[in-house]
C-alpha positions in Angstrom: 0.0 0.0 0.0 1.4 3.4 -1.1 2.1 5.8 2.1 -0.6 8.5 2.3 0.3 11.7 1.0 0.6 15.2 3.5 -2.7 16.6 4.2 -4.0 19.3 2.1 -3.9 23.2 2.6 -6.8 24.8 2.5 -7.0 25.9 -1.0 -5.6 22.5 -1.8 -8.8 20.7 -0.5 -11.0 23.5 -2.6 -8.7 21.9 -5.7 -10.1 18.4 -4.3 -13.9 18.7 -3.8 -13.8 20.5 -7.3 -12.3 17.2 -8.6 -13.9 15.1 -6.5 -17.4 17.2 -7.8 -15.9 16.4 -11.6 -15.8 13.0 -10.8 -13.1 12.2 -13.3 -10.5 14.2 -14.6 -9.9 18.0 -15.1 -7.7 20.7 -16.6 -6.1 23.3 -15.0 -8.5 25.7 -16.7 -11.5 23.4 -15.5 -10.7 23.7 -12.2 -9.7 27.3 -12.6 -13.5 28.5 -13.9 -15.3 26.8 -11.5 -13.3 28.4 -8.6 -13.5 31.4 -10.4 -16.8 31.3 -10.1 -17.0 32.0 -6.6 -14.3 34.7 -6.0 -11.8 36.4 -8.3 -9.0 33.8 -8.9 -5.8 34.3 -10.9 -5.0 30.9 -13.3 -1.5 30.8 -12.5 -2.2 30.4 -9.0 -4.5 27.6 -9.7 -1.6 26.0 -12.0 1.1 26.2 -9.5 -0.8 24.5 -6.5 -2.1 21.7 -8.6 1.7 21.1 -10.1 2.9 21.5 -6.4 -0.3 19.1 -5.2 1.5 16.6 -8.3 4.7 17.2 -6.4 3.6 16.3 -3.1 1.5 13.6 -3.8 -2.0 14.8 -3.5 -3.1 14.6 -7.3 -1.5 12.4 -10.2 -1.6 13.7 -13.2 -1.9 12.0 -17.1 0.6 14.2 -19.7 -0.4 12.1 -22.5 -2.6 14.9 -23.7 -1.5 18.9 -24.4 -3.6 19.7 -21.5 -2.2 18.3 -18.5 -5.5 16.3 -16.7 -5.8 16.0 -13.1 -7.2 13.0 -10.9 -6.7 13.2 -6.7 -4.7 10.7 -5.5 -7.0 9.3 -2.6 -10.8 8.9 -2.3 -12.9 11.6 -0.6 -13.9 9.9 1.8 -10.3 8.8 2.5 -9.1 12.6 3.1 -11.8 13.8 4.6 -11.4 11.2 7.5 -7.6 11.6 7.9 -8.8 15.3 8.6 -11.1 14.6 10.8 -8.8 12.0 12.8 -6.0 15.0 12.7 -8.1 17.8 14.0 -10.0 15.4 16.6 -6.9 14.4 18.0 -5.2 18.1 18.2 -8.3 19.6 19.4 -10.7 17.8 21.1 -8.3 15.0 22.7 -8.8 12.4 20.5 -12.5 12.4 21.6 -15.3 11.8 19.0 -18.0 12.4 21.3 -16.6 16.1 22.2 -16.2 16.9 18.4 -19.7 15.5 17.5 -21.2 17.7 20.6 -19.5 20.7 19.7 -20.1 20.3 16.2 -23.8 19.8 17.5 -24.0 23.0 19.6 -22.4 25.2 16.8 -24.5 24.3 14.6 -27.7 22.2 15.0 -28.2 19.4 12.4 -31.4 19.0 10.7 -34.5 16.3 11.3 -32.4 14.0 8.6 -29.2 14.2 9.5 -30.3 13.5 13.4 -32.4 10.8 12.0 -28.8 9.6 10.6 -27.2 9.9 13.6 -29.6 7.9 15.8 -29.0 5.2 13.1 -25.5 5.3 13.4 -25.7 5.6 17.1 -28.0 2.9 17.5 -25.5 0.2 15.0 -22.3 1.0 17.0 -24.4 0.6 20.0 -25.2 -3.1 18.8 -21.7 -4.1 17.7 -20.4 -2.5 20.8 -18.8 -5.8 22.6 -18.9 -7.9 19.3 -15.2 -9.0 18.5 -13.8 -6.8 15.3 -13.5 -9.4 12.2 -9.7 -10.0 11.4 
């Protein structure tokens, strides 16, 4: 298994979701437009951070074609729960129960999402005690 590449930066994981929200491949210029279209956004600084996400790691990237096409290196899901498990344990002391209640009291989820939460709640409380399969 490869090692995991470094975190992102902030304007890394913008770079990410919009790739992730392609769902395949993108240019440079794909990725610069849609950024763009929230907030003024110069395309050179778009070009550097994706070659210096190559560098690091974070994104691969297929030259077979004039336009250079960018893919992230790890699933979604994959980053987002290495952030999570970083900022849990820096912040909250490596307790998931803190982070879900503060994330709770800052910011109420909705009739769904608690819905969600029960469920999830309710299956770890079942295979709490159950021996983890090997």
């Amino acid at each position: 298994m490869p090692p995991e590449s470094p975190l992102p930066t902030d304007f890394e994981l913008e770079i990410l979701q919009e790739l992730w929200r392609v769902g395949g491949p993108a240019t440079v210029r794909q990725v610069h437009e849609a950024l763009s279209a929230n907030r003024p956004m110069v395309y050179t600084t778009v070009l550097k951070a994706m070659q210096v996400m190559h560098e690091k790691g974070i994104v691969r990237r297929d030259e077979s074609e004039r336009a250079h096409r960018y893919l992230p290196s790890e699933s979604e899901q994959s980053v987002k729960d290495r952030l999570v498990s970083r900022f849990m344990k820096n912040t909250f002391a490596d307790s998931a129960a803190e982070l879900a209640m503060r994330a709770l009291s800052v910011k109420p989820a909705s009739s769904d999402e608690l819905r969600r939460l029960h469920e999830l709640l309710d299956e770890m409380d079942d295979n709490a005690g159950k021996p983890k399969p090997s």
